[in-house]
N, C-alpha and C positions, 0 to 999 in steps of 0.2 A: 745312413740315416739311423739315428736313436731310438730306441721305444723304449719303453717303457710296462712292464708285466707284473700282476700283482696276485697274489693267492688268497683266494677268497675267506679260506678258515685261518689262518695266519695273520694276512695282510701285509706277508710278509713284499718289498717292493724290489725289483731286482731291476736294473735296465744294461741294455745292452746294444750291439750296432747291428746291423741288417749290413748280411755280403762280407766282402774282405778283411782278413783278422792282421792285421801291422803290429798287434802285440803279440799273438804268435809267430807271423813271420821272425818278427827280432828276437821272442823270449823264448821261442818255443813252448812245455807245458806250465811253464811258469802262471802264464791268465789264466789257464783254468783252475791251476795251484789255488792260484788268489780267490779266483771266483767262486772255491767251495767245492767245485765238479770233481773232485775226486777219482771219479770212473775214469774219464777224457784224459785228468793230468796224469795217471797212472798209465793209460794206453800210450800217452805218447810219448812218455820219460821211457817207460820200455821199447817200446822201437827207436828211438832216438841213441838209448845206451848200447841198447842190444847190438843195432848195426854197426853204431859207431864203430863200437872196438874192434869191427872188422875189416873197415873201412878207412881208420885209419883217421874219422869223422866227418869224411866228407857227405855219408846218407844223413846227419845229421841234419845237415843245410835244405836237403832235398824231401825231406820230410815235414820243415818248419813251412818248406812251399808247398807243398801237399794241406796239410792240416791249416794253412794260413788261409786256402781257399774254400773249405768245408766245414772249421769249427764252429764260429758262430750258428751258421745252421745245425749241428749239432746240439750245439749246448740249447739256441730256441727251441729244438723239438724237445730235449730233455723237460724243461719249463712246461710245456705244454703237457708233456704226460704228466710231470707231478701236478698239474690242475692249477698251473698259475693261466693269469687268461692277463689281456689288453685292461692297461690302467686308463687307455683316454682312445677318441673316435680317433687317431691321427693314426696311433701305433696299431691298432685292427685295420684301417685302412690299407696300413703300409705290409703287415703282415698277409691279409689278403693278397695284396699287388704281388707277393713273393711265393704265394700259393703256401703259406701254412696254415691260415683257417680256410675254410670251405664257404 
């Protein structure tokens, strides 16, 4: 599911998926490259590089399944702390149903 998150002093509008990330599974840090996250794309090109080369690259693969199952809720909690909130009743509906508003 989609939603949609908007920052009230900006208005700046960001949307993003609820649950499993299939662009990090395939790209690894790449979405969050894209997405601006910084922090994320940085934590996971360093474990991704760091082990690879000892690995031979196969922690690679296993890290993209790691992080393909827990980004998205990352980067939504990210959102939330910088003070972006729900653009419309569907996406606080669905964010509730996921238990990140109260």
């Amino acid at each position: 599911m989609r939603i949609s998150m908007t920052h009230p002093t900006t208005h700046a509008v960001k949307q993003t998926k609820i649950g499993f990330s299939w662009t990090t599974f395939f790209f690894g840090f790449f979405p969050a490259l894209l997405r601006g996250d910084w922090k994320w794309a940085l934590i996971i090109a360093v474990l991704q590089i760091g082990t690879g080369t000892f690995t031979w690259g196969i922690s690679i693969g296993l890290i993209s399944i790691i992080f393909a199952f827990v980004y998205n809720r990352l980067y939504i909690n990210e959102l939330i702390n910088h003070g972006f909130a729900p653009s419309d009743q569907a996406s606080a509906d669905a964010l509730r149903a996921k238990n990140f508003l109260h």
